[in-house]
N, C-alpha and C positions, 0 to 999 in steps of 0.2 A: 504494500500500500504506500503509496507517495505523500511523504509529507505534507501537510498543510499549515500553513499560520494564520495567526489571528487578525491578517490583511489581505486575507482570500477571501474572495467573495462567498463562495461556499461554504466556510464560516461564520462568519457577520452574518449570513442573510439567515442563518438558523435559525427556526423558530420550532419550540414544543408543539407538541399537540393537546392544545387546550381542554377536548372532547374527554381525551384519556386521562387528565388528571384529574378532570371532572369526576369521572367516573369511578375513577381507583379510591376519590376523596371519601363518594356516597358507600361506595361498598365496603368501606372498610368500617364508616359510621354505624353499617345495618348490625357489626357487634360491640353490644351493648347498646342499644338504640331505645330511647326512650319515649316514651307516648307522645311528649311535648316535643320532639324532634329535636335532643338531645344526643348523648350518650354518657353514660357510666358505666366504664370500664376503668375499674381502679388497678393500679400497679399489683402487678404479683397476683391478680386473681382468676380464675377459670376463664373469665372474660378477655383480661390482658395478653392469657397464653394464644387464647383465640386469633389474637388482634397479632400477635409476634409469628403466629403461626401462618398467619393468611401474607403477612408484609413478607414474611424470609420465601414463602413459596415466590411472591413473584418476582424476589431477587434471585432465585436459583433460578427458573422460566427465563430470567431474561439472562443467566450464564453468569451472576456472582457468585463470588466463593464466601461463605458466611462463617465470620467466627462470633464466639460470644467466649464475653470475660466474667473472672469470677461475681462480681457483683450482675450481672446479666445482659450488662452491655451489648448491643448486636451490632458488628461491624460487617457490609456488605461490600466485597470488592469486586471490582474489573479492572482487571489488570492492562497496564502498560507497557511503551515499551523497553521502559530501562525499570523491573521488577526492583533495580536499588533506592530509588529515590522512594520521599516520603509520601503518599496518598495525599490527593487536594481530598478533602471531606467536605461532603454536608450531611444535616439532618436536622433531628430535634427530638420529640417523644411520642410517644403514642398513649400513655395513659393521660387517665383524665380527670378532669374533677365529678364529685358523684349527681351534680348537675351540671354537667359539663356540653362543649360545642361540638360542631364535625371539625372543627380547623384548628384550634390551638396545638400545636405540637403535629398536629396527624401531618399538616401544611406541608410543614418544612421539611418530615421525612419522605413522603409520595411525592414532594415538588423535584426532590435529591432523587430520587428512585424515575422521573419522567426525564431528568434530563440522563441519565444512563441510557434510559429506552430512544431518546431521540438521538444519543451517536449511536448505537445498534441501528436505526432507521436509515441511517447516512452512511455507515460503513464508517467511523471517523475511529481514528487509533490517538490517544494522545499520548506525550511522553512519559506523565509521570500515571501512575495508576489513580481511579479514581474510588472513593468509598461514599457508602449510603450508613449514615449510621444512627440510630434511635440507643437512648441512653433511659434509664433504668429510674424510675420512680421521678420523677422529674417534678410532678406538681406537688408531692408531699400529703397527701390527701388521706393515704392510709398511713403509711409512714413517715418519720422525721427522720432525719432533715430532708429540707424539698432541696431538689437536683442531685439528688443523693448517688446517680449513676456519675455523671460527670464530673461530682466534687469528689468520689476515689478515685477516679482517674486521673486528676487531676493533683492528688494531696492534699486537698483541704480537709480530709477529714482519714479515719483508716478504715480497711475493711470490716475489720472485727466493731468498730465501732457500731458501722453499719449494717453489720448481718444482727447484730445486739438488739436493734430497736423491736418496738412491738406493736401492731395493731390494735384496736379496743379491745380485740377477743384474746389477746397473747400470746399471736401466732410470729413468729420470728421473719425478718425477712430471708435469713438462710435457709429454713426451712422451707419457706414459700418458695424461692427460688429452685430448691431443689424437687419439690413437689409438681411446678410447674415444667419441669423440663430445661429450667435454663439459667441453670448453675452451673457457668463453663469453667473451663480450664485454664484461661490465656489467663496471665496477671493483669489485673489493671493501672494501663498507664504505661506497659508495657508494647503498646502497640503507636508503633509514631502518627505523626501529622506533620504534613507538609504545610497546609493552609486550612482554616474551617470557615464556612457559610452554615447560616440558618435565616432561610426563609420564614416568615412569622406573620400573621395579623399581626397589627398594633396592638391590639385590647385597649385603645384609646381612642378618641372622637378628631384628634388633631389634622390627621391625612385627609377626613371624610370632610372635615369642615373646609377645609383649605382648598378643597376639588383636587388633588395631588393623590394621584396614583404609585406613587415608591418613595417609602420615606429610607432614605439612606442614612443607615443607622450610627451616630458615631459614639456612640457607648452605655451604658447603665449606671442608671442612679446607682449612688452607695443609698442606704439602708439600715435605720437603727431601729430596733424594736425595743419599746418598754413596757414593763408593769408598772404603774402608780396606784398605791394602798392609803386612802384616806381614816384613817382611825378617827372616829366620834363617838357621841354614845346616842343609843336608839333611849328614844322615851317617847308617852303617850302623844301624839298629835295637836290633844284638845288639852288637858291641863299648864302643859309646859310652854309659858309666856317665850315668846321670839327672841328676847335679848339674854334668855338665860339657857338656849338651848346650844347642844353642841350638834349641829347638822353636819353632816362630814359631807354632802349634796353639795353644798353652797361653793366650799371651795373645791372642790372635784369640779364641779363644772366652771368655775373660772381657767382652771388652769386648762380644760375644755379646749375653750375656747381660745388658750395663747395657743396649743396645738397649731390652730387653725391661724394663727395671727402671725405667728413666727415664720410660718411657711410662705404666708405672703409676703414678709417682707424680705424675706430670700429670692425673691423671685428670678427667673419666670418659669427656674423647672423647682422651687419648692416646694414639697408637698409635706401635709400637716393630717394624719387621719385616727380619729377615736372611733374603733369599729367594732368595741367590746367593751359592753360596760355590766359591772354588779352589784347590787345595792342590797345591803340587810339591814332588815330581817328582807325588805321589797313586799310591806305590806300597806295597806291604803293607809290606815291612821298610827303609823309609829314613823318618827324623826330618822334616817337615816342614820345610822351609826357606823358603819363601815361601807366605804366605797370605791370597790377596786375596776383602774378600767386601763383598756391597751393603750399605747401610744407608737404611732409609724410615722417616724420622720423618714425622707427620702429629698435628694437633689445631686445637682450635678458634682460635685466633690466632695468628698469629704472634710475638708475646711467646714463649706458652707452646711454639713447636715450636723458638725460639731456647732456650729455658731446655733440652729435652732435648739439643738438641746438644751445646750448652759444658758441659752435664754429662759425655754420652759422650768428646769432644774432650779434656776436662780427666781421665777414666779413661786416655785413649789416653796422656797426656803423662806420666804415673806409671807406666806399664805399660813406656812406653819406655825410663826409665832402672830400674825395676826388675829388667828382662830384660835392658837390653842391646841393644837392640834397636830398628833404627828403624821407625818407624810413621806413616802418611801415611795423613789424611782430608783426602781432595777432594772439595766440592760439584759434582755434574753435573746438577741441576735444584734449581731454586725457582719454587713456583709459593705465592703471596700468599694467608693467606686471602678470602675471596670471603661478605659478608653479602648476603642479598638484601633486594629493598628491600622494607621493615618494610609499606608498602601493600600491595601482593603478596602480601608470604605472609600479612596478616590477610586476605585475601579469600578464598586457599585456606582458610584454618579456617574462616572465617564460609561458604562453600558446604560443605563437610561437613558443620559442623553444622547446615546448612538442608535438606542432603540425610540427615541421618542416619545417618552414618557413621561409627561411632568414629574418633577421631583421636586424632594426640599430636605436640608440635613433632617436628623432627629435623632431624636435621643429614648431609651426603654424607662418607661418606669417600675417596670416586673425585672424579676430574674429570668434570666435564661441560660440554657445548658453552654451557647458561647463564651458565656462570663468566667468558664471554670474552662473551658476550651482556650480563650483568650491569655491564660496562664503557661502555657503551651504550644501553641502557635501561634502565627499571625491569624488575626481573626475578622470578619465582619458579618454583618446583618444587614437585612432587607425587609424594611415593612412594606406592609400592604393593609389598604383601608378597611377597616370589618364595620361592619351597619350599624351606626349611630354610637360605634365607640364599645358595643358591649364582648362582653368576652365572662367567661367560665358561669355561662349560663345558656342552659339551652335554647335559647331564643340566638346564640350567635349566629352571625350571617355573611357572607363577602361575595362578590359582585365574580361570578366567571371570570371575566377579562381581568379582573386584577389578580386573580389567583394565575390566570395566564401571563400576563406581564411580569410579575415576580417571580416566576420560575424562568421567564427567559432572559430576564438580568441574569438569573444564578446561574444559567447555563453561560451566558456570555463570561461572565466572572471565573465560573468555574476552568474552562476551558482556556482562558488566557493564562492563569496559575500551572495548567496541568500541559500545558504546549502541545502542539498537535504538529 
């Protein structure tokens, strides 16, 4: 087969076949498919193996060679022509949330998996080999931690860690894995990367407001998660006069609402969100006494998601001797921000704008399995607009052509990494 490069026309004019991603999307949605036109297939369960079972058949079908690693990693290859070099990857996950879409994670692996079947379509050889790969527990739904395939592979965390955790019912994920079939051999972390892509909805409203079809990703928020415990004391509703009560309500919702205040003056990627809150006794006529609720800061650096903390923290510590009252933030997750590398994502701009796509930078405000890839290799991402912003809910939605136009940046991107 005679060379080609990425100034041949018979390259550049590639384009997927829309029809086919279409359809590998729906078919793969029908396991675990929910009344609401959902899916929940959680990680590691009868449903997942389903879902791993139907993707590996039709990377074997189209002539990958598939490994899986010990945490349950599935890496799907086709091979190149210099078998030494590292693999250009893409993918993402296939489980789900337990009310979850057809395209969160499913996207990026079947959009990875269309553009394999479109050089099979063309006869195209490239140099370096290419991989499809879907990573293992990814949304955290059943188990902790979330991305928990990609951060062993990666080192963020260790195996033993992770085979340790446990579902509500106290089933292990090593066990699950091995029960499902796909608790492999390979170590993880053990298998290289040359470059990684992940195609993605947004799960945000930004591309869809803007009219922009590929948001060219340039990296992920960092990430702090807190517990804040307001100590009060409950008393009767009706006897106990307002100035003598100890409501742990009042300042719990102040410091609420800096959540929400801190974040805007971070702007324009701060985000500020209280999306758990619990009040006791939480009955109609007793004062609240104890008040415990989450706190999720997130923005583009870490600088600026430490400046929202010690702002909230530093509310909290005024509010405590103001009331009376003790008050305790505890950090329960930090996750780093995550830049991709600056190669990457000019290559996703520069294939839009050769394919003719409106575009605009952007930035994730989720995690994703690149984030733990990005530690690893060069890395980048591709959004695409999903309907009115929503995502891990079964009402998510995204428009054909854009699920087409994003798989064919990836294929352009991809292909230029992997030389032909």
């Amino acid at each position: 087969m005679s060379q080609r490069t990425m100034s041949s026309p018979s390259v550049t004019s590639l384009r997927i076949d829309g029809r086919r991603l279409w359809d590998s999307l729906m078919a793969l949605a029908q396991v675990g498919a929910t009344a609401r036109g959902g899916v929940c297939r959680l990680a590691l369960s009868d449903l997942d193996r389903q879902g791993r079972d139907l993707v590996t058949e039709w990377g074997r079908a189209a002539g990958l060679a598939v490994t899986v690693d010990r945490i349950g990693n599935v890496f799907m290859r086709r091979a190149g022509r210099n078998p030494a070099l590292p693999p250009v990857m893409a993918g993402s996950h296939i489980d789900t949330q337990p009310t979850g879409g057809k395209f969160d994670g499913n996207y990026g692996v079947l959009a990875a998996l269309e553009v394999v079947r479109t050089l099979d379509d063309h006869g195209i050889e490239t140099e370096a080999p290419i991989e499809v790969a879907f990573w293992t527990n990814e949304e955290g739904s059943r188990f902790v931690p979330v991305m928990m395939g990609s951060g062993v592979f990666a080192g963020a965390f260790t195996l033993e860690h992770a085979y340790a955790a446990r579902d509500a019912d106290g089933k292990s994920v090593r066990d699950e894995l091995a029960r499902i079939g796909y608790l492999g051999e390979e170590v993880p972390g053990a298998h290289p990367i040359g470059a990684y892509f992940e195609a993605h909805i947004e799960q945000g409203p930004v591309l869809e407001d803007a009219g922009v079809t590929i948001g060219v990703v340039e990296g992920v928020l960092a990430i702090r998660w807190f517990d804040c415990t307001v100590e009060g004391m409950e008393a009767h509703a009706g006897p106990t006069p307002m100035a003598l009560r100890r409501d742990a309500l009042q300042p719990a919702t102040r410091l609420m609402q800096e959540v929400v205040a801190s974040a805007l003056r971070h702007g324009p990627h701060g985000r500020g969100t209280v999306g758990m809150v619990q009040v006791h006794p939480n009955s109609r006529n007793v004062i609240p006494g104890r008040v415990r609720f989450s706190i999720d800061l997130r923005n583009a650096s870490d600088a600026l998601v430490e400046a929202q903390a010690a702002e909230v923290k530093a509310l909290a510590e005024r509010l405590a001797v103001e009331y009376g009252m003790a008050i305790r933030i505890e950090e329960v997750s930090n996750y780093p921000a995550q830049r991709f590398d600056a190669a990457c994502v000019q290559s996703v701009a520069a294939a839009a704008e050769r394919l003719g796509y409106p575009h605009m930078p952007a930035v994730s405000g989720a995690g994703h399995d690149a984030v733990y890839a990005a530690r690893l290799a060069p890395t980048g991402m591709i959004f695409i607009p999903c309907k009115d912003g929503i995502s891990h809910n079964e009402v998510e939605d995204a428009q054909p052509a854009h699920l087409e136009a994003g798989c064919n940046v990836l294929l352009q991107v991809m292909l230029e990494r992997a030389g032909t």
